[in-house]
N, C-alpha and C positions, 0 to 999 in steps of 0.2 A: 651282693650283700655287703653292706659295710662292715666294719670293723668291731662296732659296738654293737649290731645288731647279730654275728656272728658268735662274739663273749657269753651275750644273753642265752641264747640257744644253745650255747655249751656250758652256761651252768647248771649242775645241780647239786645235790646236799652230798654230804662226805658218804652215808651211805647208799646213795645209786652210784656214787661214783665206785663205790669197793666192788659194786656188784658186774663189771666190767670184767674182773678177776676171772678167768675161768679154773676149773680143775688143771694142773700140769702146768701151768705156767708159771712163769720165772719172772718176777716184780723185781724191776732193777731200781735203789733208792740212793742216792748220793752220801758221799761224804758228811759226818758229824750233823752240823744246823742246817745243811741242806734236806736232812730228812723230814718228811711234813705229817707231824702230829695229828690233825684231824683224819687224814687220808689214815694212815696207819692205826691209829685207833679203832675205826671204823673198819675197818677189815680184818682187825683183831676179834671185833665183835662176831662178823660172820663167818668163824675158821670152822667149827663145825660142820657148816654147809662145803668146805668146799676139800678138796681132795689131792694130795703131791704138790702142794703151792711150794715155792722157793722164793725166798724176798734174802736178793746178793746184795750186799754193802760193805763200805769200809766203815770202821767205826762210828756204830751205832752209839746213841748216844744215855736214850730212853727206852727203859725195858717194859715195852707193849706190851700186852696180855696175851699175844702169840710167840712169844719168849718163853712156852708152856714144852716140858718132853711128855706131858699126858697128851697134846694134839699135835703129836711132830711129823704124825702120817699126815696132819692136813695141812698144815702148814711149817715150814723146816726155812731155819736160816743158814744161809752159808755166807762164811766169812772170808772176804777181801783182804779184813786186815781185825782184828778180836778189840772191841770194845767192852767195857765193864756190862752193857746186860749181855753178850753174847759169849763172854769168857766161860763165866760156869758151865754152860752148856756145850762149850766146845771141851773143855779138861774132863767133861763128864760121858763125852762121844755123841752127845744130841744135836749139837753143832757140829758142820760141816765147816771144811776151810779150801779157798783154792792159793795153792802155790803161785805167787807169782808178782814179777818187778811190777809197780803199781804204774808205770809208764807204758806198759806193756797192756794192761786192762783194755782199753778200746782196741786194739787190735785184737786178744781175745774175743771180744765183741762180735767187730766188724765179722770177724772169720767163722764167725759161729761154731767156737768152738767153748763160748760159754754164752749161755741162753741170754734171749732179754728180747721180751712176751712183750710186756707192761712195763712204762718207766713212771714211778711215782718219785715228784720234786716240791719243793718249796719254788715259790717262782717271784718276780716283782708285779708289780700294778704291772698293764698293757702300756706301752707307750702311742703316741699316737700314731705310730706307723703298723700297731697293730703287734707286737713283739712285749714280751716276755723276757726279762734276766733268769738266768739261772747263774747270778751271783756268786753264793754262798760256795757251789761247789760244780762247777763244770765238767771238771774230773773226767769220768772214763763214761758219765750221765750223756753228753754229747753223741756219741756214740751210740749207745743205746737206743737214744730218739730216733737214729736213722733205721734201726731193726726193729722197733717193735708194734706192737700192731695197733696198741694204744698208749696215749700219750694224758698219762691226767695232771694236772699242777693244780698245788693249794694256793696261791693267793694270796699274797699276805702285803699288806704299808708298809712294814718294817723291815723287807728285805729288799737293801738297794738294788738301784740299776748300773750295774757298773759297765766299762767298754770292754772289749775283747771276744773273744769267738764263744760266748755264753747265752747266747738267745736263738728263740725259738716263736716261731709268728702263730697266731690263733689259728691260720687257718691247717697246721699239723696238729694241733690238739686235736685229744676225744672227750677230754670233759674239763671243766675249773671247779674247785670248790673256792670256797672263801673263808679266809681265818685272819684274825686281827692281832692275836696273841704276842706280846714280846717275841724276836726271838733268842733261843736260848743261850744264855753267857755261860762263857767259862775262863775262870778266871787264869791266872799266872800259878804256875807250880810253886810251891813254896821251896826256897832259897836257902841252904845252913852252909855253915863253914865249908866242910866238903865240894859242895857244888861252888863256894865262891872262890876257891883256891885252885878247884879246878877252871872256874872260868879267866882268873888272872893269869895262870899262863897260857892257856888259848889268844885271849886277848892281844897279850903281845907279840904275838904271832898274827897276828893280824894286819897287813899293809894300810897305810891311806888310800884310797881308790881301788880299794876288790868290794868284786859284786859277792853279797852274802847268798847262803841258802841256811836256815836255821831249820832244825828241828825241833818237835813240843818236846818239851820234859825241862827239868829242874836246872840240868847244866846247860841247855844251850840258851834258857831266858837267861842264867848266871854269865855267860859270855857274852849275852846284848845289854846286860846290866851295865858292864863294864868298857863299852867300845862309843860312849858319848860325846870322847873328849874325839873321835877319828873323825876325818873329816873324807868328804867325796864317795861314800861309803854307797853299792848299789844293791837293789833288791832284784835277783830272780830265783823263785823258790818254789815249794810245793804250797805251803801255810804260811798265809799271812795270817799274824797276832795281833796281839796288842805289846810284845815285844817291839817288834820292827814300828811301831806305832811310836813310843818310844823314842827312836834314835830318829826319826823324824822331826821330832815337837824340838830336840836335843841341836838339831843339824848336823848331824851328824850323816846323813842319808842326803843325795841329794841326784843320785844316778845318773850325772853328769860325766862322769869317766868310764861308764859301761862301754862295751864295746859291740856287745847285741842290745839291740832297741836302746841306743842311749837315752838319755831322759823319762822313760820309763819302767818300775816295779810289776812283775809277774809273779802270779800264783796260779794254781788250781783251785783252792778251800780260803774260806777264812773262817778262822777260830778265834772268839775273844768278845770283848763287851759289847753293851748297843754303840759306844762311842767308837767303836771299830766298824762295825754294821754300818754307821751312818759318814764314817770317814770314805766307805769304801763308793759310796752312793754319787755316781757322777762324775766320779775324780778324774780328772785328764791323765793323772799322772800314774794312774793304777788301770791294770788290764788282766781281766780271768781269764783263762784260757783251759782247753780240754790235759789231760797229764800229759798225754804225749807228745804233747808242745810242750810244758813247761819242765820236764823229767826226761824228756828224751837228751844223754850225755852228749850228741854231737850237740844239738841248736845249743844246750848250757854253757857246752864248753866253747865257745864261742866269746864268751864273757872273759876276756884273759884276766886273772887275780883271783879265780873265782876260789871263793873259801866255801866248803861244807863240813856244818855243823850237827853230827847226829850221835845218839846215845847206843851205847849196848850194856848186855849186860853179864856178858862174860867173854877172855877172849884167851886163847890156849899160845903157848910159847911160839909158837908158829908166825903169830897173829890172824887168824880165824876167828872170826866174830860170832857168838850167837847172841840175836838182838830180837830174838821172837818166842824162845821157848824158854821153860826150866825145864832141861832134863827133855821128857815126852811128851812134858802137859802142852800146847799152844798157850800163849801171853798175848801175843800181840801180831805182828804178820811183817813180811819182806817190804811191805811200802816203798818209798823214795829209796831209804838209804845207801842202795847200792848204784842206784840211776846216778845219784848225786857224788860219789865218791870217785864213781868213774869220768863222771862231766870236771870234777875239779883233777883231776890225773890226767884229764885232755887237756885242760886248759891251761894255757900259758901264763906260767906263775901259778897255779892253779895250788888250793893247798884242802886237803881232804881230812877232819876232825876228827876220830873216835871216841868219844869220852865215856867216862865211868867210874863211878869210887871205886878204891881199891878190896875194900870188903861188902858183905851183906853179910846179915843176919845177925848185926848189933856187934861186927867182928868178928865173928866166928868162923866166918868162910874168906875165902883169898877171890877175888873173880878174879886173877890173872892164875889161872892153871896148867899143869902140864898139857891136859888133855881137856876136850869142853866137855862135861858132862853127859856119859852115855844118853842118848838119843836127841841130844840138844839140833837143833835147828841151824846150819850155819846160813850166817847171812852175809857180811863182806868174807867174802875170800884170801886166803894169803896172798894171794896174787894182786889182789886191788887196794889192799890195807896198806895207808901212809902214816898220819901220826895217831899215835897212841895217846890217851891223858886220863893220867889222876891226879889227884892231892897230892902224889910225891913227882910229878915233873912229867916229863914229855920223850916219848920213844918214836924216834922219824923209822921207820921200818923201811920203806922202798928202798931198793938196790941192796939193801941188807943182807948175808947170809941165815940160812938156818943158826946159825949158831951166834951169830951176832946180834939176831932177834929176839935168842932167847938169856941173853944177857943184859937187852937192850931194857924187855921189859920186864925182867926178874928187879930190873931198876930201878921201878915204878912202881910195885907190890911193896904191898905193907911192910913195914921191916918187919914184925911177929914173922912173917911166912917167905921172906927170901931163904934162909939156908935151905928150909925143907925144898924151896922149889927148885935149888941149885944140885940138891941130893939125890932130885926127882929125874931133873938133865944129866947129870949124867948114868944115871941109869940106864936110861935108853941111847946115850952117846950124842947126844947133844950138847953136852958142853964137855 
């Protein structure tokens, strides 16, 4: 059977394709735009009918009508990593979450030690060899396709066909649907004083020729805002944006000094406009790959200069990060961050970001604390935390003592709240 005559045969509409789903199985769906809207719609439609479904992901993007806790015995999401429709329901216990370094996910996988039944993706047109991109989001999706029992993709024009280890040939599928729909953008975090003062002293800290890793959020676009005028600058990272899109157009990117895959930009996901979607479409110089190629710290750190750039949001005199929780509620989940902290601590030259305003809640709170907030979530460790950054400057922590760290970043805390946290240290014999 040919290639085209095999497609035909494995399409049908978004609802036969849901009806694949059986009771107890575990629907493995990709990162952010890699999730595929008609397929999930459509099976949002039939959660009634069906019984202990689990649909795993990282940040979801669109709150389906199975984002329901009246049908969570029939269908229940657990989270990878907590997006805005799966947040409420996980602060409120209806959402489940799995612990764990997102580089680390396909092995999970592989070892079946977290399920994956059914893998539903966004995919591109067939090529003529018969293949399928899985673009958008490779991730820990890869994996998956090798364990599960069905293999359904939506279809869509609009999601490139990029290189690297992201495809999948018709004849593993069990079914296609077909959707034409934009896919979905999202745009740049919005940028204020805060985030640009912390991204100006990141920035100068920044060599000519190290390979970036950027994280989403407000201060790490605020440090690619400002890194236009660097030159030789390389990409290997988890998310590719329309930041790093950016230092491109700028030349400031040119992955020519790398020292893994030179001349080449790596990700898992890409997040960001159609003009990034369509940047990503064919590019020689751009390659998907599953996480644990692109987040696994040895291959990273391989890249010597390698900077990573990720956010938290509170971090205790120690330097202990918690960059997932308030307190007990789950926010968000361990993703990259600590893959990449550790791959720039390997690498030669290597230099590892923490960023973060020095208050929340309009000032009122210090995020640099004695202690993180009972039941807070840690996610860089003291042991792996390098530089510290807010709006008041820069704490290099490694090789640091206890007690030098917590001077280091009582530094960098708002002036309102240094004496209290110097009153705080030595309380317990810290300073």
């Amino acid at each position: 059977m040919g290639f085209d005559a095999a497609y035909e045969q494995k399409k049908m509409t978004p609802a036969d394709a849901a009806g694949l789903v059986r009771d107890g199985d575990t629907i493995v769906v990709p990162t952010g735009v890699g999730e595929p809207p008609a397929l999930l719609t459509a099976l949002s439609a039939r959660r009634q009918s069906l019984h202990g479904v689990t649909v795993s992901q990282i940040l979801p993007l669109r709150k389906y009508a199975y984002f329901d806790e009246a049908t969570r015995a029939n269908i229940r999401h657990t989270a990878y990593f907590f997006g805005g429709p799966s947040r409420p329901g996980g602060q409120a216990g209806w959402v489940d979450f799995l612990p764990a370094y997102f580089s680390e996910l396909p092995q999970l996988i592989a070892r079946g030690l977290s399920p994956a039944d059914v893998v539903f993706s966004m995919a591109s047109p067939m090529d003529e060899h018969g293949y399928f991109a899985l673009s958008l989001a490779p991730d820990y999706t890869m994996a998956a396709l090798a364990k599960a029992r069905a293999i359904v993709l939506e279809v869509n024009p609009n999601v490139p066909f990029a290189y690297g280890a992201c495809h999948v040939h018709v004849s593993q599928v069990s079914a296609l649907v077909e959707s034409d729909e934009p896919i979905l953008e999202v745009g740049l975090p919005e940028i204020g004083p805060v985030q640009e003062a912390i991204g100006k002293y990141v920035a100068e800290l920044i060599d000519d020729g190290s390979t970036l890793q950027i994280g989403y959020g407000g201060i790490p676009d605020a440090v690619v805002m400002q890194l236009r005028h660097k030159h030789d600058l390389g990409i290997h990272t988890e998310m590719i944006g329309d930041g790093i899109l950016t230092l491109l157009e700028a030349g400031a990117v040119t992955n020519r000094k790398k020292t893994f895959m030179p001349g080449k930009m790596v990700a898992t996901f890409g997040l960001g406009s159609q003009k990034l979607y369509r940047f990503m479409h064919r590019n020689p110089a751009l390659e998907m790959h599953p996480v644990d190629f692109t987040n696994d710290p040895y291959l990273a750190a391989r890249n010597d200069k390698l900077v990573a750039i990720n956010a938290t949001m509170q971090v205790d005199l120690l330097g202990q990060c918690g960059s997932e929780s308030l307190g007990f509620a789950p926010y968000s989940g361990t993703g990259g961050q600590v893959d990449f902290v550790r791959a720039a601590n390997r690498s030669n030259g290597g230099k590892a970001f923490i960023v973060l305003p020095s208050t929340a809640k309009g000032g009122a709170v210090s995020r640099i604390a004695l202690t993180l907030s009972p039941g807070t979530h840690v996610t860089t460790s003291k042991n792996d935390i390098n530089y510290v950054v807010t709006e008041y400057g820069v704490a290099q922590l490694r090789g640091k003592t206890a007690k030098q760290r917590a001077e280091a970043l009582i530094g960098i805390a708002h002036p309102d709240f240094r004496a209290d946290l110097r009153d705080a240290a030595r309380q317990v014999n810290l300073l």
